[in-house]
C-alpha positions as CSV (number, residue, x, y, z in Angstrom):
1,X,133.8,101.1,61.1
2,X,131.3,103.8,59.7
3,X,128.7,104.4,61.9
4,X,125.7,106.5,61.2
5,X,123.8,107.8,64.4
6,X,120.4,109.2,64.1
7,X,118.9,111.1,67.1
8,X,115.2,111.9,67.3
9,X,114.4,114.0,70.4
10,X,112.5,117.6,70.0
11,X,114.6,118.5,73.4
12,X,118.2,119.3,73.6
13,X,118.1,119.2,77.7
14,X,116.4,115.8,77.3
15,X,117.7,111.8,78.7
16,X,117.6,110.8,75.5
17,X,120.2,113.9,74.3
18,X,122.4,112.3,76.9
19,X,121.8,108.9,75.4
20,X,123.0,110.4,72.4
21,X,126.0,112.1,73.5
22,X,127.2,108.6,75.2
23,X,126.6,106.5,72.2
24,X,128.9,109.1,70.0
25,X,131.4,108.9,73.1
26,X,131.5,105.2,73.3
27,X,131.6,104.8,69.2
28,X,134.3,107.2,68.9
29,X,136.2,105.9,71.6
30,X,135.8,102.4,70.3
31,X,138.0,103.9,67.2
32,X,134.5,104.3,64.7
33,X,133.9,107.0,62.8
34,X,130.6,108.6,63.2
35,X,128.2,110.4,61.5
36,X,124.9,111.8,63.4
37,X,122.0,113.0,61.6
38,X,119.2,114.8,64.4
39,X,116.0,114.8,63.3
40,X,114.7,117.8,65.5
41,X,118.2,119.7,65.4
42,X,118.1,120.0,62.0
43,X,114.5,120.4,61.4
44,X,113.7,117.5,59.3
45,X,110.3,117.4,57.2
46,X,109.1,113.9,58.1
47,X,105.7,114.8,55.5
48,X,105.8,112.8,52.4
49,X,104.6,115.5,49.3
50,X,101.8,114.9,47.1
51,X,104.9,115.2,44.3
52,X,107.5,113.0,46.0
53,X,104.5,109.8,46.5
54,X,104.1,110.8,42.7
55,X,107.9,110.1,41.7
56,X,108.3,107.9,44.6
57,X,109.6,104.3,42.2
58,X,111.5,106.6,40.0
59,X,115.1,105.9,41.3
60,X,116.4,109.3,40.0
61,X,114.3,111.2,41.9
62,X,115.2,112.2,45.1
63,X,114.7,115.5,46.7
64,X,117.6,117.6,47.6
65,X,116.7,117.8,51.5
66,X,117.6,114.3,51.5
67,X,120.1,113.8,49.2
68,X,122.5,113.9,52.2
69,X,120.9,111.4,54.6
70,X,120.7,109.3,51.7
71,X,123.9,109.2,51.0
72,X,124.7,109.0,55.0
73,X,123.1,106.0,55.0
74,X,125.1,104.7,51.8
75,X,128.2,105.2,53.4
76,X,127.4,103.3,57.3
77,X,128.6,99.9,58.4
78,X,126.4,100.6,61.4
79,X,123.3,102.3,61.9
80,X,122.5,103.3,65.4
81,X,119.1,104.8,66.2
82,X,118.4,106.8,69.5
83,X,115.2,107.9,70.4
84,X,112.3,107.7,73.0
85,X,109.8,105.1,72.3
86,X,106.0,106.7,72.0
87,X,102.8,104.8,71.9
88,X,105.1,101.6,71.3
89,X,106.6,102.9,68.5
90,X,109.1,105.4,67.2
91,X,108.4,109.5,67.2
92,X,106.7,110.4,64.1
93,X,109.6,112.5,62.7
94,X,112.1,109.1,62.5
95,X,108.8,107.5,61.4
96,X,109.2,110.3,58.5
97,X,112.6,110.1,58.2
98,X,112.1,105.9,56.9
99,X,109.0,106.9,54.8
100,X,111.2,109.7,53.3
101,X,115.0,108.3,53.2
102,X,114.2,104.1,53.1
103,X,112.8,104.6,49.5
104,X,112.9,102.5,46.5
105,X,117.0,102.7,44.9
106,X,117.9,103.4,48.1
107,X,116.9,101.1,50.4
108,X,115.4,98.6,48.4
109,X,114.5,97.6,44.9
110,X,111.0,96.0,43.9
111,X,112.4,93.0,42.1
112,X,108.8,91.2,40.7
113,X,105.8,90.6,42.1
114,X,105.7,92.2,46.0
115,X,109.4,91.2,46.4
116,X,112.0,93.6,47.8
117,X,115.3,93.3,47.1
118,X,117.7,94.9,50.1
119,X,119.8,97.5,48.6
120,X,121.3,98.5,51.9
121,X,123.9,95.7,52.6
122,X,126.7,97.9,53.6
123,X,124.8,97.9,56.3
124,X,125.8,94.9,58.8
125,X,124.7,95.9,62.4
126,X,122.2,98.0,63.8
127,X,121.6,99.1,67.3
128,X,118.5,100.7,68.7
129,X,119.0,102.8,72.2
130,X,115.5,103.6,73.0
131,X,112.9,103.9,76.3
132,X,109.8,103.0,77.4
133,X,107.3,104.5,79.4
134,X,106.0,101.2,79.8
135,X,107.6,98.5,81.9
136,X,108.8,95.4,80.3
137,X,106.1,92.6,80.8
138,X,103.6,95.2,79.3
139,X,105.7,95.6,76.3
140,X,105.7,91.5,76.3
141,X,101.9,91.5,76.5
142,X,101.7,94.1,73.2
143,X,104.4,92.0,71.8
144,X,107.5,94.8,71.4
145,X,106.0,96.3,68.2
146,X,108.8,98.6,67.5
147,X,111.2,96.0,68.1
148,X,109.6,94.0,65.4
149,X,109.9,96.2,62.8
150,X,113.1,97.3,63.1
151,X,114.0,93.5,62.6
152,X,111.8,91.9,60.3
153,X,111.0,95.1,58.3
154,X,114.1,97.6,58.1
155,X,116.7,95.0,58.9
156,X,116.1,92.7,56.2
157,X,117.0,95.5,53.9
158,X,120.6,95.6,55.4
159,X,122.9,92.8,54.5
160,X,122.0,89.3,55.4
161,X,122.5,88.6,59.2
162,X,122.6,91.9,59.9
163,X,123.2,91.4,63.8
164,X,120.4,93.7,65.9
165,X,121.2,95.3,69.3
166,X,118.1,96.4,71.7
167,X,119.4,98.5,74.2
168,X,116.5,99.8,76.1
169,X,115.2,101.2,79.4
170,X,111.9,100.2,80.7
171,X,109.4,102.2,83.2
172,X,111.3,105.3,82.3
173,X,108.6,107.5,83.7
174,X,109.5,106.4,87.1
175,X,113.0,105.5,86.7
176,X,115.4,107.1,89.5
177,X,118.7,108.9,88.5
178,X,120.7,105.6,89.6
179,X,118.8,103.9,87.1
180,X,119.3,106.1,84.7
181,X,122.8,106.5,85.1
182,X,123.0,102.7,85.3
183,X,121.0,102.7,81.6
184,X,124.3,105.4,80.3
185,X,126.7,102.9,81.5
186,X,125.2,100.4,80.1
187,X,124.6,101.9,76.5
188,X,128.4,103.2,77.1
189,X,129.8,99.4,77.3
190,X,127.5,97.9,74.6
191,X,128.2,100.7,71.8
192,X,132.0,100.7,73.1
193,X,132.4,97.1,72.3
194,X,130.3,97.2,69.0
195,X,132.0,95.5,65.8
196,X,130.3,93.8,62.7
């Protein structure tokens, strides 16, 4: 399969830049051929311009920067995300990178009246290896917000039933190096048995 790996760390020394070198292991292992986009690596601009929210529903418009993520994301089977979760949510930059990339004739189409059409479809499985500060029944309590809109909003612009993996370590802040390297193994075995 085609998988496309984002990474969204601002540190190369980080946990989550060995999270990222295991899922590209384990998917290239697995026989996939893999694509990684990093956010921080590359330098991304997350910012949404003044003159791209001006041509932002004209289909024909997008900006060179992206061009290549865009058609990245065109090309995937499988989108695998990797990044620490903040505040409950994702980092700002891969927060960007869905304000700037997941953009009308790419991701969707606005087919009447407040309906989206998905125009991602090649896209049937996406898998999320992410982790929390927070331990788990506290992420319960606030009700998983990232989690949410990865499924019921970016998702449902990926083919139907696109199948959704969470992969996720909680209480990372006090997490030992056994639980940690228990968390590699296990994003090792789930990305190295991933199919659509």
């Amino acid at each position: 399969m085609r998988v496309l790996l984002v990474h969204c760390h601002p540190r190369a020394d980080s946990f989550s830049a060995a999270l990222r070198a295991t899922a590209f292991a384990a998917l290239e292992a697995a026989g996939h051929t893999v694509e990684t986009i990093d956010l921080y690596a590359e330098n991304f601009d997350p910012r949404l311009s003044a003159e791209e929210r001006e041509n932002y529903y004209d289909e024909a418009a997008i900006p060179a920067d992206i061009a290549g993520h865009v058609a990245a994301l065109q090309r995937a089977e499988i989108l695998v995300l990797v990044y620490p979760t903040w505040w409950f949510g994702m980092p700002a930059m891969l927060k960007g990178w869905f304000d700037r990339v997941w953009r009308p004739g790419v991701a969707f189409a606005l087919g009447g009246a407040r309906v989206l059409q998905p125009r991602l479809t090649n896209i049937r499985r996406i898998a999320v290896v992410t982790t929390y500060g927070s331990p788990r029944w506290l992420l319960w309590l606030v009700g998983w917000p990232d989690r949410k809109l990865v499924r019921r909003g970016i998702g449902v612009l990926c083919a139907p039933r696109c199948r959704l993996d969470w992969i996720a370590l909680t209480g990372m802040d006090g997490a030992t190096l056994e639980a940690r390297e228990r968390f590699i193994g296990q994003v090792r075995r789930n990305l190295g048995s991933v199919s659509v």
